[in-house]
C-alpha positions in Angstrom: 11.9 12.3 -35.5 11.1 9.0 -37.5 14.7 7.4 -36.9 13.8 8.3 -33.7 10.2 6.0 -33.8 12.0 3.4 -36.3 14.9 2.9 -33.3 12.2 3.2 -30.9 10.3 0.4 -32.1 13.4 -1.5 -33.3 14.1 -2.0 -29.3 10.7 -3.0 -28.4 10.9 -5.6 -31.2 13.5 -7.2 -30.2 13.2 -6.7 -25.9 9.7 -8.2 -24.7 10.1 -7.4 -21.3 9.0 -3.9 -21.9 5.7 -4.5 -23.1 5.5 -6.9 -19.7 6.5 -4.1 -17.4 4.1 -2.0 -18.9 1.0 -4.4 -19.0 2.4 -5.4 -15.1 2.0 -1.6 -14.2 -1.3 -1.1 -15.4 -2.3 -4.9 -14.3 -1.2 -4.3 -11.0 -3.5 -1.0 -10.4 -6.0 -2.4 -11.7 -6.0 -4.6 -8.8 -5.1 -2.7 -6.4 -8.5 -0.5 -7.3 -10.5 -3.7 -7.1 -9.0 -4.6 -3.7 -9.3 -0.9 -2.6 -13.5 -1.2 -3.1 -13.9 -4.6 -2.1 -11.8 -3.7 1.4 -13.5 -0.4 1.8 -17.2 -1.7 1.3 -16.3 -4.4 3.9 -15.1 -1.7 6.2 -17.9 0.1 6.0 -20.4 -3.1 6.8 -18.0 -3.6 9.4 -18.7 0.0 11.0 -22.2 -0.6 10.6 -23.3 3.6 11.1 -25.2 6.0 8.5 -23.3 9.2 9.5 -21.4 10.3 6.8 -18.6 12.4 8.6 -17.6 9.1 10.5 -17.7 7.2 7.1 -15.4 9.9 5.4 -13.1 9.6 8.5 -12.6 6.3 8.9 -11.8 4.9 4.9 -10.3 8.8 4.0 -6.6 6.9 5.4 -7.4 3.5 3.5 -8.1 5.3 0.5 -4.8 7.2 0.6 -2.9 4.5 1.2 -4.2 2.5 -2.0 -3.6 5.9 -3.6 -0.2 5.6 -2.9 0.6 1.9 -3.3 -0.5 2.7 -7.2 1.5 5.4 -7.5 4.5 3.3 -6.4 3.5 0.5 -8.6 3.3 3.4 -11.7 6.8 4.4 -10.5 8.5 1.0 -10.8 6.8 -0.5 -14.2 8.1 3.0 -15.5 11.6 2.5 -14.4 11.0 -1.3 -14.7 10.8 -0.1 -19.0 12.4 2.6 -18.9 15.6 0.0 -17.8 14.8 -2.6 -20.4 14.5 -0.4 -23.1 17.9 1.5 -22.5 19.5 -2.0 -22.2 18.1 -3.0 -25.2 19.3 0.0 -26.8 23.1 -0.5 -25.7 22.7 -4.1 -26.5 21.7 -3.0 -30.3 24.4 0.1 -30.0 21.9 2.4 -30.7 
């Protein structure tokens, strides 16, 4: 288990790029949640009704599909790393 962490840290010493896909990831949600309540409180000004059924209906799709575009970004900054750091570790023989 420590040559394990010692190797492990070993490659992120020596390959930047997978602290930037990881800061990327969480970056990139981060905006995507900001966008996601900035474009669904326009929407709603833009339907311009008090009934809460209609409300739930209309930004239930938009919420999904931010939903999913973060998942997707969480799937590529993790195989984003996950890439760097097993080239790194070939690179170092590891």
């Amino acid at each position: 288990m420590k040559n394990f962490f010692l190797n492990s840290t070993r490659i992120v010493e020596n390959n930047a790029k997978v602290y930037w896909s990881i800061i990327f990831g969480i970056a990139a949600c981060l905006i995507l949640y900001i966008a996601e309540a900035v474009h669904i409180q326009n929407f709603m000004a833009t339907l311009n009704t008090q009934d809460e059924n209609i409300l739930s209906a209309a930004i239930q799709p938009l919420a999904q599909r931010y939903s999913y575009s973060r998942y997707l970004v969480l799937v590529l900054a993790v195989l984003w790393s996950s890439y760097e750091y097993s080239s790194t570790k070939k690179k170092l023989g590891l």
